[in-house]
C-alpha positions in Angstrom: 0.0 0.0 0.0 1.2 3.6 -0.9 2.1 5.7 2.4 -0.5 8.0 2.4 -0.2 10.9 5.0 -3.9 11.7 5.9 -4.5 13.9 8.8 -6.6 12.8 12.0 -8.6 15.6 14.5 -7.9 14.5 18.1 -10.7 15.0 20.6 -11.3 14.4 24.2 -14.4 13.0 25.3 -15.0 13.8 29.4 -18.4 11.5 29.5 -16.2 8.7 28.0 -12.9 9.4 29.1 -11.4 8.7 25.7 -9.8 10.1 23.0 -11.7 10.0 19.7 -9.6 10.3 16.2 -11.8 11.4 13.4 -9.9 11.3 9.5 -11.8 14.0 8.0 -11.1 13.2 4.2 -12.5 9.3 4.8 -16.1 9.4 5.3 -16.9 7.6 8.6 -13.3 6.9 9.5 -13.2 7.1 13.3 -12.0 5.7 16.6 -10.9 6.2 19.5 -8.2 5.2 22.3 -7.8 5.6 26.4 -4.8 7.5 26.0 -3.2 10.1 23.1 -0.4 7.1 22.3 -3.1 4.8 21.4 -5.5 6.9 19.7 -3.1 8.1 17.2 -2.2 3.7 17.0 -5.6 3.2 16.3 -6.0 6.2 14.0 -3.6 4.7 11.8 -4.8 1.5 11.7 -8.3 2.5 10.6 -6.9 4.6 8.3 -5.2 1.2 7.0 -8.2 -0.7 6.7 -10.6 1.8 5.0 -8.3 2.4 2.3 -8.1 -1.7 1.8 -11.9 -1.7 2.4 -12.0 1.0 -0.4 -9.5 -0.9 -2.9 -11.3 -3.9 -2.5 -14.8 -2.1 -3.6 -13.2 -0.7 -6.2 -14.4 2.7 -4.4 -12.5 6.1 -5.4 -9.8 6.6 -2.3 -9.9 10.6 -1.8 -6.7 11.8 -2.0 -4.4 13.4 1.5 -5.3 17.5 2.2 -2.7 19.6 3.3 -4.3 21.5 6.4 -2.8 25.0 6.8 -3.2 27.6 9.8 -4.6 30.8 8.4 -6.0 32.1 11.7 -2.3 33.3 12.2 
């Protein structure tokens, strides 16, 4: 598999005490993880399997966005 570099939103939920990961170019690509180390693990690996999910559909895989700061 091509390394793709997609970028993942980190949130903490208080009610669950969890950190959600959220991959905002792959529709419905999330998860989550009891501490930042394992989010980010778990990020990766369901940014993994939805591209191979994708591939084996035959579904288009959106390409990487490069997320800049403007509120500088």
């Amino acid at each position: 598999m091509t390394n793709l570099h997609y970028s993942m939103i980190l949130e903490w939920d208080d009610d669950d005490k969890i950190f959600v990961v959220t991959v905002p170019e792959l529709p419905g690509c999330r998860t989550h993880g009891h501490t930042y180390e394992e989010a980010i693990k778990q990020g990766q690996e369901a940014i993994e399997g939805w591209i191979m999910t994708a591939q084996v559909d035959g579904a288009t895989i959106p390409p990487p966005r490069n997320y800049t700061d403007t509120a500088a």
